[in-house]
N, C-alpha and C positions, 0 to 999 in steps of 0.2 A: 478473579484473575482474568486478562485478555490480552487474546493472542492477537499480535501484530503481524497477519502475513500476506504474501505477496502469491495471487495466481497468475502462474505465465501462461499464455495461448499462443499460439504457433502463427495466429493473425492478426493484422492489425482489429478486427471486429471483433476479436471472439471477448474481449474484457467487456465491451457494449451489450454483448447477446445474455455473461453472464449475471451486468446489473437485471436485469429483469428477472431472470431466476432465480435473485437473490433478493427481491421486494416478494415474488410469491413462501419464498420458503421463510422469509421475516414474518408474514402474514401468520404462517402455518406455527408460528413461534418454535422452528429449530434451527436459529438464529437469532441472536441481537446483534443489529449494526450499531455502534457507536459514532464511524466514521468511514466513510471510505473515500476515492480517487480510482482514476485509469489514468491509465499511458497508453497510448496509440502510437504506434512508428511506422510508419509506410515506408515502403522498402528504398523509395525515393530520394527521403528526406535527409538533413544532418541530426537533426534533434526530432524528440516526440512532442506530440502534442497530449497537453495533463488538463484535467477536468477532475472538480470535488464534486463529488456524489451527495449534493444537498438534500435531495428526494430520499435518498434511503435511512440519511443520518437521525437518529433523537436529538435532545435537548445534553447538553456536556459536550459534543462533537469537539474536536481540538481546532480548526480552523483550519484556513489557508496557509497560516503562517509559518505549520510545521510542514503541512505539504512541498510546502516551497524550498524549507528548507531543504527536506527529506529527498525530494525530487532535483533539487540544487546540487547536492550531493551527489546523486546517484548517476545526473545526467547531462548535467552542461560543465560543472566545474573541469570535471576532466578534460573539455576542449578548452577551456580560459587557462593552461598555464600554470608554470610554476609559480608564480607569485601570487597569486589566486587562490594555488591550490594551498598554500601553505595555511592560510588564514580559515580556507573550507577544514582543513585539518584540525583544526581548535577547535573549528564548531561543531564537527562529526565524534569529538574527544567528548564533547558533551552529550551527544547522542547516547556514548554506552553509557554514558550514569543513567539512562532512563533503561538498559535493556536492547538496544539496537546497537550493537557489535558489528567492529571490521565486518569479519566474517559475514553477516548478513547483509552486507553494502556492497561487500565486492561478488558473492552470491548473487543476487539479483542485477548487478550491472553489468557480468558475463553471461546474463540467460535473456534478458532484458533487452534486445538488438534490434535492428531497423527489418522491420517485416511480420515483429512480434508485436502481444501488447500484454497488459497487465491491469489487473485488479488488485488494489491495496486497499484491507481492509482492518478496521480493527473491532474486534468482534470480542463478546461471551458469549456462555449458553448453546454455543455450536453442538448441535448431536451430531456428532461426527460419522456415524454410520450411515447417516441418511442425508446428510446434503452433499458429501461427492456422489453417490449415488444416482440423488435427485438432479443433478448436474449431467452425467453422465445420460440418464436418460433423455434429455433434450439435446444430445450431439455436443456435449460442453464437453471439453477434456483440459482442463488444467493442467497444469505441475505445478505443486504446490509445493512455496519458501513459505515458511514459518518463525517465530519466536515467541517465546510467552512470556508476558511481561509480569511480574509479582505483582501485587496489590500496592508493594512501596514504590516500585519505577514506574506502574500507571500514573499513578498517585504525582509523582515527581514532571513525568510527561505531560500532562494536565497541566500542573503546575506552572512549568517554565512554559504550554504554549498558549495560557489563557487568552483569551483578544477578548476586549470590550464590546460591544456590540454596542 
């Protein structure tokens, strides 16, 4: 099973500072990355700037393709409008067949705001005791949004966002 979740930081850096403590604690294997991304929003800006976490990913990673969605959704459709939004609505309807619910879209898109940033990851194998911890101890302080995805909406997630390489 793997959990798809989102750590909020209070800074535009702090999702930057916690990919590196997240290639040491991969190392130490109490984590598997599958895939991740960040979102950077400087206080300045109208939208964030998003980056895939190539360096921390294995081999399966799901692509661009869902990020863009995922990130589509969470963070420019809502300035494009109602006619926009309507059609992002179908596509976000398919979102929960994988596992990722309203709830978890409008969750992160009220915590998610210009001055913040975020870490999206999709992980197993997390020992959960010891990597907020281990985070904690180098000045890292998340909030952590979470969902767990079953073995069949991985499975489906995978699925619908295969890319050819």
């Amino acid at each position: 099973m793997a959990t798809l979740s989102v750590w909020k930081f209070d800074t535009p850096e702090g999702a930057d500072r916690a990919e590196g403590a997240l290639q040491a604690l991969q190392k130490q294997q109490l984590i598997q990355v599958h895939d991740a991304a960040t979102v950077s929003w400087e206080p300045s800006r109208k939208k964030p700037k998003t980056r895939q976490l190539n360096n921390l990913t294995v081999a399966g990673a799901l692509g661009g393709t869902f990020w863009g969605l995922l990130f589509g959704l969470l963070f420019f459709v809502p300035l494009l409008g109602a006619a926009i939004g309507a059609a992002a609505g179908a596509l976000g309807g398919s979102l929960t067949d994988v596992g990722i619910d309203d709830g978890f879209i409008d969750s992160v898109r009220s915590k998610v705001t210009p001055g913040t940033s975020a870490l999206f990851l999709l992980s197993s194998g997390a020992v959960g005791d010891k990597v907020l911890p281990a985070l904690k101890e180098q000045g890292i302080h998340p909030e952590l949004i979470q969902t767990n995805l079953s073995a069949e909406e991985e499975a489906r997630l995978r699925a619908a966002f295969e890319e050819n390489v």
